[in-house]
N, C-alpha and C positions, 0 to 999 in steps of 0.2 A: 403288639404286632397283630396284623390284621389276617383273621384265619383263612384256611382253605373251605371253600364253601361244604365240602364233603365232612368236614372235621365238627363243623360248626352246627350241622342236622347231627351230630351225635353229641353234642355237647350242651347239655342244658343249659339255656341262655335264662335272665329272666323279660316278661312280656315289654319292661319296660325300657328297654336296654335296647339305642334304636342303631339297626346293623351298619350304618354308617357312621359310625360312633368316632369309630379307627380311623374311618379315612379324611375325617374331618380334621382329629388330630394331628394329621400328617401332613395337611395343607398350609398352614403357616412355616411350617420347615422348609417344606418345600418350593415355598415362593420366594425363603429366603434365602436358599440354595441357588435358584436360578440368576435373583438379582447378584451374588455374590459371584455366578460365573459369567454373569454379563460384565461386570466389572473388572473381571478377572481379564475376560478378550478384549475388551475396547481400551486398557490400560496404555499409556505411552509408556512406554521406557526407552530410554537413550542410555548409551554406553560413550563414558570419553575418558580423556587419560589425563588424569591430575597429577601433577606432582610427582612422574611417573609411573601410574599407576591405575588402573582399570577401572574406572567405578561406574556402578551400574547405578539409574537414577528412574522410581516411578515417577508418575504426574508430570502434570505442568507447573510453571509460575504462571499464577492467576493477575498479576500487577501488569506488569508491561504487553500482555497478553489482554488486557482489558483496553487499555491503546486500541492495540492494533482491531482489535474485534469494533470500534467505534470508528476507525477511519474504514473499515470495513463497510460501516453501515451508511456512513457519509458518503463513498461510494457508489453504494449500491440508489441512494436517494438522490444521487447526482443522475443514475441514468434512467431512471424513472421520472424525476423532472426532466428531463430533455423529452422523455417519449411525450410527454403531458403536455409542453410546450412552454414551460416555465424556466424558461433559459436563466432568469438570474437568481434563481435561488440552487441553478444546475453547478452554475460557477462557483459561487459562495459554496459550498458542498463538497466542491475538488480542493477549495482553496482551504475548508475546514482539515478533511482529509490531510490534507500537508502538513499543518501545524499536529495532529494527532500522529501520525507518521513521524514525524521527528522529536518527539516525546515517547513513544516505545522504546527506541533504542537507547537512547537516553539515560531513562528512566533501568531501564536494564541493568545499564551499566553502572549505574549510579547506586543500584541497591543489589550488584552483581547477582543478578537472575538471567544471564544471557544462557541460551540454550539452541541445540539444532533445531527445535521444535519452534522455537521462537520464531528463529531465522526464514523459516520455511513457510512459516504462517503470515508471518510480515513481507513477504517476494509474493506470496500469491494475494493478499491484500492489494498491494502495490496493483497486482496486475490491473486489477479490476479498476482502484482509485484513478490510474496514472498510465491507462493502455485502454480499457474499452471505453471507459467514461467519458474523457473528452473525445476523442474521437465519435464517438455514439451523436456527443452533445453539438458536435460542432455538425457532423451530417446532419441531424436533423433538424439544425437550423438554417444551414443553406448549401451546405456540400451538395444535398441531398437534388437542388434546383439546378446543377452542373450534367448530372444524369450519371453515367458508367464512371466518368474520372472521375468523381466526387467521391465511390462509395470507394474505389480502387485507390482513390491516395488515402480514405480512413481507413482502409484497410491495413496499407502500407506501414501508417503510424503503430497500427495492434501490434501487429508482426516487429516492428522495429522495439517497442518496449518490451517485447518477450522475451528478443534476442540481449538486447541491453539489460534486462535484469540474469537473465543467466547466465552472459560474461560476468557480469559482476560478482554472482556465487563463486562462480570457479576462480575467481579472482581475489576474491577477499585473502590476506596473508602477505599479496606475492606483491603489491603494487604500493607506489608513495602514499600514506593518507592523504597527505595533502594537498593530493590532486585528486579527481575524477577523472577516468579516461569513456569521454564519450559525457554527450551532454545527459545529468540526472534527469531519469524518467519524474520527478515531482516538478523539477524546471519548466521540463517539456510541456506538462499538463498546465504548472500555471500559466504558460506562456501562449495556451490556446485556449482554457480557461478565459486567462481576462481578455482575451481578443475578442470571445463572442460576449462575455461581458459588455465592451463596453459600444462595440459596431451594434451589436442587439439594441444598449440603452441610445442610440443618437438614431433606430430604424433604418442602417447600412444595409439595403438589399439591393445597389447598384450592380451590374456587371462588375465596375471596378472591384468591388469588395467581394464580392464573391470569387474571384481570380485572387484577389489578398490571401483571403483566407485559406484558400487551395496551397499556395504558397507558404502559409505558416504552419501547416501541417504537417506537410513533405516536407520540409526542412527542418522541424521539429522532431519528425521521423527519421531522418538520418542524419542528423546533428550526435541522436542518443546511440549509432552505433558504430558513428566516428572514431578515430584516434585521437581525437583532440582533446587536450587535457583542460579542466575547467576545476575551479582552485574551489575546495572543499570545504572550506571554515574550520574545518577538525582541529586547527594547531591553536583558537584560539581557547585561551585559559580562561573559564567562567567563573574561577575560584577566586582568579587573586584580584587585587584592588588594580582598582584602574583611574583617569584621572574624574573628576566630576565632570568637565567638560563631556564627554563620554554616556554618559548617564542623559546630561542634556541636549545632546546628538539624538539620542531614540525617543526621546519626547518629541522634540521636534516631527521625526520623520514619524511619527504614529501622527501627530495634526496636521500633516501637509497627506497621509494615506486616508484620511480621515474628510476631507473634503472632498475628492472625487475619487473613492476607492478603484472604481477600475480602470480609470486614467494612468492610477499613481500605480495599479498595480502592473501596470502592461509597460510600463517605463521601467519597471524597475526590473522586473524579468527580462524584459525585452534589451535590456542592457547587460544584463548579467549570461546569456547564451547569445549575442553579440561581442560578447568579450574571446570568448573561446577562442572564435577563428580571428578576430582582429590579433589577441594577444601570441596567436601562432605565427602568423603573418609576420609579425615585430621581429618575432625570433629567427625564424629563417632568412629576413632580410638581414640580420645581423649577424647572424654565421655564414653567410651566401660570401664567396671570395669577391674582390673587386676585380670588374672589368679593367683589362689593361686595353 
């Protein structure tokens, strides 16, 4: 222990014994004290009820959590090619983003590491992949030449996937899997994704397509905070056997996405958030009483 300076002029030291002796010894504890309460504060812990019963959980899961941290950064290179002006590797980016986003949860599930921590880090990922990006991407490719209503309907879009991922939290538990209520915010993206995708690769800068595109936005945007139910895929079974035909169905459609990626990609979204309100339409017209 490191003396009082008073104690230490009365105490015969010898000349080679150098007075900071002590406090040098003291620094590696010390450094390893602080690292240990910096650890100590920036810990997660989450609390939930298993099996009836409280359990308290440090850390994270590093797996499915590694997902999301890379549609994170596909994201983030999505709106930094749009600012740079490299629209098709902005698209390609969002549309990475998706396939890594539906591998988190997954993969969660799959090797049961789902956690609040998860959840929360995959909704605010989203935001960024599937709410400023395309929106950002599609402004600054031509929203942007519309003037005040171009940055006001990207706007529209941010605001509308905020509101559509936070219904979705508060919702998770209470609603069919099988359905989505409200078109999913990764639809929405790729559905503007391959828009400037493919108007970008054919150099669509007409009036007409810039009014398109204003259009796919805003309806992209309140499509996702709609009541309209839009069918999930959740029920199907990836485990069990299915016919070969099947297996030769997804070859297929990977060589027919495979010749003009963002042709095949904008049909095939473009059909599937098309569906929504066509397949709501069907339904009311079929519970609607008949005219007498």
């Amino acid at each position: 222990m490191s003396q009082d300076p008073s104690n230490s002029e009365r105490t015969s030291r010898p000349d080679s014994v150098d007075p900071g002796a002590d406090e040098q010894e003291q620094t590696p504890s010390g450094e390893e004290d602080l690292a240990a309460a910096f650890l100590r504060e920036t810990e997660v812990v989450e609390e939930s009820i298993e099996d009836g019963k409280k359990v308290r959980r440090r850390g994270i899961y590093l797996l499915p959590n590694l997902f999301t941290t890379s549609a994170l950064f596909a994201g983030f290179f999505a709106v930094v090619a749009g600012i740079n002006g490299d629209f098709t590797a902005a698209a390609v980016a969002i549309f990475i983003a998706m396939v890594l986003d539906g591998l988190d949860g997954r993969v969660a599930r799959l090797t049961n590491t789902q956690s609040a921590f998860g959840a929360e880090y995959d909704s605010l990922s989203d935001m960024l992949s599937f709410g400023v990006a395309p929106a950002l991407v599609a402004f600054t490719w031509i929203l942007q030449d519309i003037g005040k209503t171009g940055w006001v309907v990207a706007f529209l879009y941010v605001a509308c996937a905020a509101l559509r991922l936070a219904r979705f939290n508060v919702q998770i538990g209470s609603v069919d899997k099988k359905w989505f209520i409200g078109l999913p915010s990764p639809s929405a993206a790729a559905l503007v994704a391959a828009s400037v995708w493919t108007f970008h690769s054919f150099d669509a800068d007409a009036v007409g397509f810039k009014l398109l595109m204003l259009l796919v936005v805003a309806a992209a945007g309140v499509l996702m905070v709609s009541n309209i139910r839009y069918y999930s895929f959740k029920d199907i079974d990836l485990k069990g056997p299915v016919p070969f035909v099947v297996l030769l169905a997804i070859v297929l459609g990977f060589v027919v996405i495979s010749l003009e990626p963002s042709v095949m990609l904008l049909l095939l979204f473009g059909t599937y958030v098309a569906s929504g309100p066509v397949l709501a339409t069907m339904r009311k017209m079929k519970h609607s009483p008949p005219e007498s």
